[in-house]
Phi, psi and omega in degrees: 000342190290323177345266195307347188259346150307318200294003213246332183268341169251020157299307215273324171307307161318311172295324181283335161294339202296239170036294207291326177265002174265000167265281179005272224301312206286304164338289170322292158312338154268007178253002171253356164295295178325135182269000000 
């Protein structure tokens, strides 16, 4: 069970990095749209 309640704490990291690079990005893409 120690298993899973670790593998559930780097789930949970993952998700919140996702996000944070998916604003990065979308920030680029709207200053390479802007002339």
């Amino acid at each position: 069970m120690d298993s899973q309640n670790q593998h559930g704490s780097g789930s949970s990291l993952v998700v919140i990095q996702q996000p944070s690079l998916d604003s990065r990005q979308r920030l680029d893409y709207e200053r390479e749209i802007q002339p």
